[in-house]
Short mmCIF file of the C-alpha atoms (twelve columns), coordinates in Angstrom:
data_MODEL
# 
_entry.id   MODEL 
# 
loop_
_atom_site.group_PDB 
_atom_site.id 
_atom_site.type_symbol 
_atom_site.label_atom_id 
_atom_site.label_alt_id 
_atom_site.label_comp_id 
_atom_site.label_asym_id 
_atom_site.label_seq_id 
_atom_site.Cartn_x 
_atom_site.Cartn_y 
_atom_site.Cartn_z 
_atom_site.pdbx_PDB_model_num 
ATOM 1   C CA . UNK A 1   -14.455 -21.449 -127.950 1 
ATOM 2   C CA . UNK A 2   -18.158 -20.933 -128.683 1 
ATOM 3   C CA . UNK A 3   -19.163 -24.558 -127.907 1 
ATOM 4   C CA . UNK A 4   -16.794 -25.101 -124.909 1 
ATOM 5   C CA . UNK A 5   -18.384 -21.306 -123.462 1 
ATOM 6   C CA . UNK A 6   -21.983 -22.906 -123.783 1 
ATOM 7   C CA . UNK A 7   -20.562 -26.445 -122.338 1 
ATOM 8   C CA . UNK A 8   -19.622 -24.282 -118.877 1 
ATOM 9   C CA . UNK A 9   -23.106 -22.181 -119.368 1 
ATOM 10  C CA . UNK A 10  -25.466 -24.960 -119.429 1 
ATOM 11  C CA . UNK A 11  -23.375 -27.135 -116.982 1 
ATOM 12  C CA . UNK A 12  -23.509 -24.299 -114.376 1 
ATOM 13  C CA . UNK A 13  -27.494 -24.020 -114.847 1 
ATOM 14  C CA . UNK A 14  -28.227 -27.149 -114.040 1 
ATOM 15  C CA . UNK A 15  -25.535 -27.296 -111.259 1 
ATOM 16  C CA . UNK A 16  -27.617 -24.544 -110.020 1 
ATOM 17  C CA . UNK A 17  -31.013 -26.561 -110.826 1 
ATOM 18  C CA . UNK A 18  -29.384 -29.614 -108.773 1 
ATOM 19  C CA . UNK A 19  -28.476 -28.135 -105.797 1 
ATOM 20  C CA . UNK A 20  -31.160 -25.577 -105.782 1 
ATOM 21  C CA . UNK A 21  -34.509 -27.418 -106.454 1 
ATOM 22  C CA . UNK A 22  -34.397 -30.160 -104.030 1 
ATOM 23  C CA . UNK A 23  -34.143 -28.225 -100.852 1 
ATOM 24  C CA . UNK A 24  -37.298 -25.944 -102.498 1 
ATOM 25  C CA . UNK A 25  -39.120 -29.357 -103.188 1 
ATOM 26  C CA . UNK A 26  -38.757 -30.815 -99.846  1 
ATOM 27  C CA . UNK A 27  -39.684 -27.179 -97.956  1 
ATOM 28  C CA . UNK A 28  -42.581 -27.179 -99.998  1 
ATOM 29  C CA . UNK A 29  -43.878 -30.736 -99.137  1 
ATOM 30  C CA . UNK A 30  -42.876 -29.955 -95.623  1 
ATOM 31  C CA . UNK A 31  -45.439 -27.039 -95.717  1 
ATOM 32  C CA . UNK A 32  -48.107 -29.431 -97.341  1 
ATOM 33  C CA . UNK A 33  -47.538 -32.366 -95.070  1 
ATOM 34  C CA . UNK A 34  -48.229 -29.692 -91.901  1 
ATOM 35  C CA . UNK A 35  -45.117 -30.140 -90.136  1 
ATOM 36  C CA . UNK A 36  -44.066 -26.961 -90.188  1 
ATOM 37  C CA . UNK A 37  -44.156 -26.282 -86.442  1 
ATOM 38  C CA . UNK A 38  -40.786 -28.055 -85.626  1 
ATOM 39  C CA . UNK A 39  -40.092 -30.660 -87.908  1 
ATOM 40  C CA . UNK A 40  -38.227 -29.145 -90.494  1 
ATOM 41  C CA . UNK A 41  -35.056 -29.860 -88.810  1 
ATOM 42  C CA . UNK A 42  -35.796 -33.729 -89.201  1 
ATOM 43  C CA . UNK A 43  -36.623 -33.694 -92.711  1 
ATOM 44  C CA . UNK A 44  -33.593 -31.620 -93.431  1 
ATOM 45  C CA . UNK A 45  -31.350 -33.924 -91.184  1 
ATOM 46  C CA . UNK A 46  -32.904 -36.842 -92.956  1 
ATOM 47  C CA . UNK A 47  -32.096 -35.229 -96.457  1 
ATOM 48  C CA . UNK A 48  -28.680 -34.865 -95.627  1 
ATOM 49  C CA . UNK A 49  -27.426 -38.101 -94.440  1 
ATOM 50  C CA . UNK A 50  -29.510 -39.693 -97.322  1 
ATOM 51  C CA . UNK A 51  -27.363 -37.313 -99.627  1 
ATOM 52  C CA . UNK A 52  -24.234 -38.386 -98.367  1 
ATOM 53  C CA . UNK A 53  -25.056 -41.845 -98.019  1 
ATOM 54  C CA . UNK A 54  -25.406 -41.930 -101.710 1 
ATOM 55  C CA . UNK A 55  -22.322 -40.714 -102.196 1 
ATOM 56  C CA . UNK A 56  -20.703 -43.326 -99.896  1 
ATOM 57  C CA . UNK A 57  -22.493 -45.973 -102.119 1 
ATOM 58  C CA . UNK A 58  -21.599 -44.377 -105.649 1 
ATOM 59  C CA . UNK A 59  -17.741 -44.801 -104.322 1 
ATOM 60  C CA . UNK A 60  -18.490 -47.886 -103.046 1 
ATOM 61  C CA . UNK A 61  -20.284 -49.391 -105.966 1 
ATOM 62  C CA . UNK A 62  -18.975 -47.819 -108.724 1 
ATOM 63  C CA . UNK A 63  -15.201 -47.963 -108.390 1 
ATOM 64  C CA . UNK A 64  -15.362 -51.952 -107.832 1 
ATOM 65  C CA . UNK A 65  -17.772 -52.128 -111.099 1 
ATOM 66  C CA . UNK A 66  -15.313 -50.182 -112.750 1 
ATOM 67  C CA . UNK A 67  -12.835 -52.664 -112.205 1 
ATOM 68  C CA . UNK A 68  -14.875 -55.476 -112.599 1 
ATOM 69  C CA . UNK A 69  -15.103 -54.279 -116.179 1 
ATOM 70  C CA . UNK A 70  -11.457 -53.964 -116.297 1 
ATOM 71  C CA . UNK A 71  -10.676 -50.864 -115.803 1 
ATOM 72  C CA . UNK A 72  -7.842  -49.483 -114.176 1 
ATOM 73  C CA . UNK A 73  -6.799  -46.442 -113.513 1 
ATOM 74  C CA . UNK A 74  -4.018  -45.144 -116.278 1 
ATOM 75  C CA . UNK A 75  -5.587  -48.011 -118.513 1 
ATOM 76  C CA . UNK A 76  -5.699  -46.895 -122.375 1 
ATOM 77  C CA . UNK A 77  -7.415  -49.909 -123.545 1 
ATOM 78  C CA . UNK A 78  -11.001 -49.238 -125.574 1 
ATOM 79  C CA . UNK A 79  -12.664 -51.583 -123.712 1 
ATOM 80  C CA . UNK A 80  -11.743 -50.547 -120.622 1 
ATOM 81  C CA . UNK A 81  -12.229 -46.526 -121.498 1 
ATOM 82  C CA . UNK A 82  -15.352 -47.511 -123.042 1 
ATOM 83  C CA . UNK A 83  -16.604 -48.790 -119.093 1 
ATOM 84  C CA . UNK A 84  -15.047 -45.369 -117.492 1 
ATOM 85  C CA . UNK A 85  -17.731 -43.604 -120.172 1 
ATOM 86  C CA . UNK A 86  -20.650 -45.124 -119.605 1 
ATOM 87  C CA . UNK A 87  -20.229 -45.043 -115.037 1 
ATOM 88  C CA . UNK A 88  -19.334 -41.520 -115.646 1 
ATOM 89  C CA . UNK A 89  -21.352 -39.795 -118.645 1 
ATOM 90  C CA . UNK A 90  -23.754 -42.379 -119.653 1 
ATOM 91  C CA . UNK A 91  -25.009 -43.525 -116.329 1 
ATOM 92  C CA . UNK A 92  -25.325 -40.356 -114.655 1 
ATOM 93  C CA . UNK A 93  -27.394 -39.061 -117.400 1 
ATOM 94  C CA . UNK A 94  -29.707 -42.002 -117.702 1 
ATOM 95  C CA . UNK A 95  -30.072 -41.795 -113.605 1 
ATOM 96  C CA . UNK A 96  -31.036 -37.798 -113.914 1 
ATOM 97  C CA . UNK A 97  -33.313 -37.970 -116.557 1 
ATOM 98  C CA . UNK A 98  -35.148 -41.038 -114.923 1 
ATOM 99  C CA . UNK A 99  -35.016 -38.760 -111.599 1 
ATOM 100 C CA . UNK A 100 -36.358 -35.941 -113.997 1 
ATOM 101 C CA . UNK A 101 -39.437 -37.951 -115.066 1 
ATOM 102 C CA . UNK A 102 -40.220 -39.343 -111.867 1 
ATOM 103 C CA . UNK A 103 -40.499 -35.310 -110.941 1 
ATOM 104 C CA . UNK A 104 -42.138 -34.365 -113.991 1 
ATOM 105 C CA . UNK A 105 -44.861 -37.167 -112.809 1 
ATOM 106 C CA . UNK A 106 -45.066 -36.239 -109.109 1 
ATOM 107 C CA . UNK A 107 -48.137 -34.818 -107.747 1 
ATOM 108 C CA . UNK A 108 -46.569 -31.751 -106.473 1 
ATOM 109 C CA . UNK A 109 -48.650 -29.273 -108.128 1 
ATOM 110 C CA . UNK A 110 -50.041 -27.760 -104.862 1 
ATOM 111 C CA . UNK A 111 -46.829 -27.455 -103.282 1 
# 
C-alpha cells in the first residue's frame, strides 16, 4: 500500500508541476519580452494550438510506430509488450527529462 500511496503522491506533483509551470513560464517571458499591453492573448492562443497539435501528432505517430513494431492491441507477445513499454514509460520519460534540462539551461533567471 505504502509504495502504490507514494506512486499516486509523486504522480499528482508533477501532474501539478506539468500543467502548472508552463503557463507561469510563458506569462513571465511575456512580461520580459514587453508585450504585455495586448498580446497576451496571442501567446496564449499560440500555446494552445501548439499543445494540442502535439497531441494530434503523438496519436498520429505513435500508434502507427506501435504497430510497426508489431504491436497490436490485446497482443501478449514479449516483443511486442516490450514496444508498448518503451512509447509509453520509456519514451515519455526520456522526452521530459530532456524538456527538463533544456529548462534547467534556459536563461530565464530574470523572468
Amino acid at each position: 500500500l505504502l509504495p502504490f500511496a507514494l506512486i499516486c503522491v509523486m504522480t499528482g506533483a508533477t501532474l501539478g508541476a506539468d500543467l502548472a509551470l508552463p503557463p507561469a513560464l510563458l506569462a513571465g517571458v511575456i512580461g520580459a519580452a514587453g508585450h504585455g499591453s495586448g498580446h497576451e492573448g496571442s501567446y496564449f492562443g499560440l500555446w494552445s494550438w501548439i499543445t494540442k497539435m502535439n497531441l494530434a501528432l503523438a496519436a498520429g505517430i505513435s500508434l502507427p510506430l506501435l504497430e510497426w513494431l508489431g504491436y497490436a492491441p490485446g497482443s501478449t507477445d514479449a516483443s511486442a509488450l516490450s514496444a508498448l513499454t518503451i512509447a509509453y514509460a520509456a519514451l515519455p520519460c526520456a522526452l521530459k527529462a530532456g524538456a527538463a534540462w533544456l529548462l534547467w539551461r534556459a536563461p530565464l533567471n530574470d523572468v
